[in-house]
C-alpha positions in Angstrom: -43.7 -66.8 -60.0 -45.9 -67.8 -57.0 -47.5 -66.1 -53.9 -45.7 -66.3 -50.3 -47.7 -67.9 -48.4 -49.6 -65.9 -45.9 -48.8 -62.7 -47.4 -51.9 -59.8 -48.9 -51.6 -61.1 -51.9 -51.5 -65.0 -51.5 -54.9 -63.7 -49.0 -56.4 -62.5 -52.0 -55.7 -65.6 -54.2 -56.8 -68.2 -51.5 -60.1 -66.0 -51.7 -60.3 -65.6 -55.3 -59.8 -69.6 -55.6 -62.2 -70.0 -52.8 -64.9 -68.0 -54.8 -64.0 -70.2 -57.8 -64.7 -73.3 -56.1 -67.7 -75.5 -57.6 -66.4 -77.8 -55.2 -66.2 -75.5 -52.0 -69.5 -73.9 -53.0 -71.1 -77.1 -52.6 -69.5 -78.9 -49.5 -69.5 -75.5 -47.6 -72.9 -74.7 -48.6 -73.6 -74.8 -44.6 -70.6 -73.7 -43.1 -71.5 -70.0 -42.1 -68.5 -69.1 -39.8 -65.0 -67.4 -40.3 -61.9 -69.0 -40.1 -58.4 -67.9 -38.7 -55.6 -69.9 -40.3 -52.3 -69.2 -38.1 -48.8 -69.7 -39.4 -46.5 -70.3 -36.0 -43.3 -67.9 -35.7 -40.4 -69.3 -38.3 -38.0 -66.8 -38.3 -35.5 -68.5 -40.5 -38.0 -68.4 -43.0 -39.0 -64.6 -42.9 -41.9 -65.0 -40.8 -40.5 -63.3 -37.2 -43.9 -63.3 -35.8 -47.0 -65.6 -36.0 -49.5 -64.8 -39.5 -52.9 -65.2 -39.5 -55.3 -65.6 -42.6 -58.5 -64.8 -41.8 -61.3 -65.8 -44.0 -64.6 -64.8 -43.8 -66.8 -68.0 -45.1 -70.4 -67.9 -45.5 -72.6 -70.5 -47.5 -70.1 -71.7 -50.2 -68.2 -68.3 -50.5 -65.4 -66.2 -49.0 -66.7 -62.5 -48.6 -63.6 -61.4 -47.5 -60.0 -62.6 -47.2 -57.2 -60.6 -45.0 -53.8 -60.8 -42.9 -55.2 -60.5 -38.8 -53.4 -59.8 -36.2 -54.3 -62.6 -34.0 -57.1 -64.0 -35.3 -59.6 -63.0 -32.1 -62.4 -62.5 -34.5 -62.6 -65.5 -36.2 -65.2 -68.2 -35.0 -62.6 -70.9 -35.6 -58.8 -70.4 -35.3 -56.7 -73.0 -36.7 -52.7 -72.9 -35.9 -49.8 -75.3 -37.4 -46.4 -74.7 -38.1 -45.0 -73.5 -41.6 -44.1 -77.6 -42.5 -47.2 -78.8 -41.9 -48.9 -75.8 -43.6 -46.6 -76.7 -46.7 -47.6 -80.2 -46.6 -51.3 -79.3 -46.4 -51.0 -76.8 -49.4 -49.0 -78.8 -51.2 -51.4 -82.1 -51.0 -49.0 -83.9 -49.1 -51.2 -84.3 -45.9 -55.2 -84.8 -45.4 -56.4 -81.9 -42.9 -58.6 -83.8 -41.0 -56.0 -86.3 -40.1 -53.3 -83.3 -39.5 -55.8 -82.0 -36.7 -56.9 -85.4 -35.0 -53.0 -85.8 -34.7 -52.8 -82.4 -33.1 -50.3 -80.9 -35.7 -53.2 -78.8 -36.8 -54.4 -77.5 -33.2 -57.9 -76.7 -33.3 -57.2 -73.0 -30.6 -61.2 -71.9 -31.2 -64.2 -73.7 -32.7 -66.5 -76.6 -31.5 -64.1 -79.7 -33.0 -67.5 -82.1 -33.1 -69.1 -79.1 -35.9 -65.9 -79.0 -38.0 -65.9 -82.9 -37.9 -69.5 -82.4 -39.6 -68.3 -80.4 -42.3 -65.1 -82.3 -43.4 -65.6 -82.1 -46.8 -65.6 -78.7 -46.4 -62.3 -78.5 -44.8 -61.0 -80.9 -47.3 -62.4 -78.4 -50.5 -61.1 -75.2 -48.4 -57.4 -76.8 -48.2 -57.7 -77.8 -52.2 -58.3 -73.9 -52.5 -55.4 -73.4 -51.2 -54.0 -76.0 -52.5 -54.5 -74.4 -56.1 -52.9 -71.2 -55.6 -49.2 -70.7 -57.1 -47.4 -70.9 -54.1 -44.1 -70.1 -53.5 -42.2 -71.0 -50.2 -39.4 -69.2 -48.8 -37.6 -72.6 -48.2 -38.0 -74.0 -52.3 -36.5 -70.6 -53.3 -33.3 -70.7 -51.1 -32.8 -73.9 -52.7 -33.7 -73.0 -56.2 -30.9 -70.4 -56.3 
């Protein structure tokens, strides 16, 4: 059975499959900044208030992985809604694209250094990508 999304344990995982990462440890060899990953208010859906992953990247790894309230510690704070997040977990959109279209909105962060480290961003969302994730909307309909 798979992880909520944006829930302490699906934190954890993303970490863990951060950490696990040949591919991350190489492409985000430079990055040295933490990251704030917002889920937009979806009440339907069980989420009645905005979530926010905050990872704490440094040099190919993620030193720590938590729930935050807001994100105001994070170097960069990425926000999208729950569909796009879906479609970015589940491979079905390219994140790079998903922010140039603005349904990723960059809300911190110098856009022109994250552009530099695409690769980076691509590897981070294949972390995420890899976890066993289980959205509230797939299991309504799996009943």
């Amino acid at each position: 059975m798979g992880l909520r999304p944006f829930s302490p344990d699906w934190a954890d995982a993303v970490r863990n499959a951060v950490n696990a990462s040949h591919a991350f440890r190489r492409e985000g060899r430079r990055w040295r900044w933490s990251v704030a990953l917002v889920l937009e208010a979806e009440p339907g859906l069980g989420y009645p208030h905005a979530r926010t992953l905050l990872l704490e990247l440094d040099r190919g790894r993620c030193l720590h992985a938590s729930l935050d309230a807001d994100g105001a510690r994070a170097d960069y704070v990425l926000s999208a809604d729950y569909q796009t997040w879906k479609a970015l977990v589940r491979k079905h959109m390219d994140p790079i694209k998903a922010l140039l279209r603005g349904q990723v909105r960059l809300r911190r962060g110098s856009l022109p250094r994250l552009l530099l480290h695409v690769r980076a961003a691509r590897a981070l969302v294949h972390c995420a990508a890899a976890v066993d994730t289980a959205f509230p909307d797939e299991e309504e309909h799996a009943s």
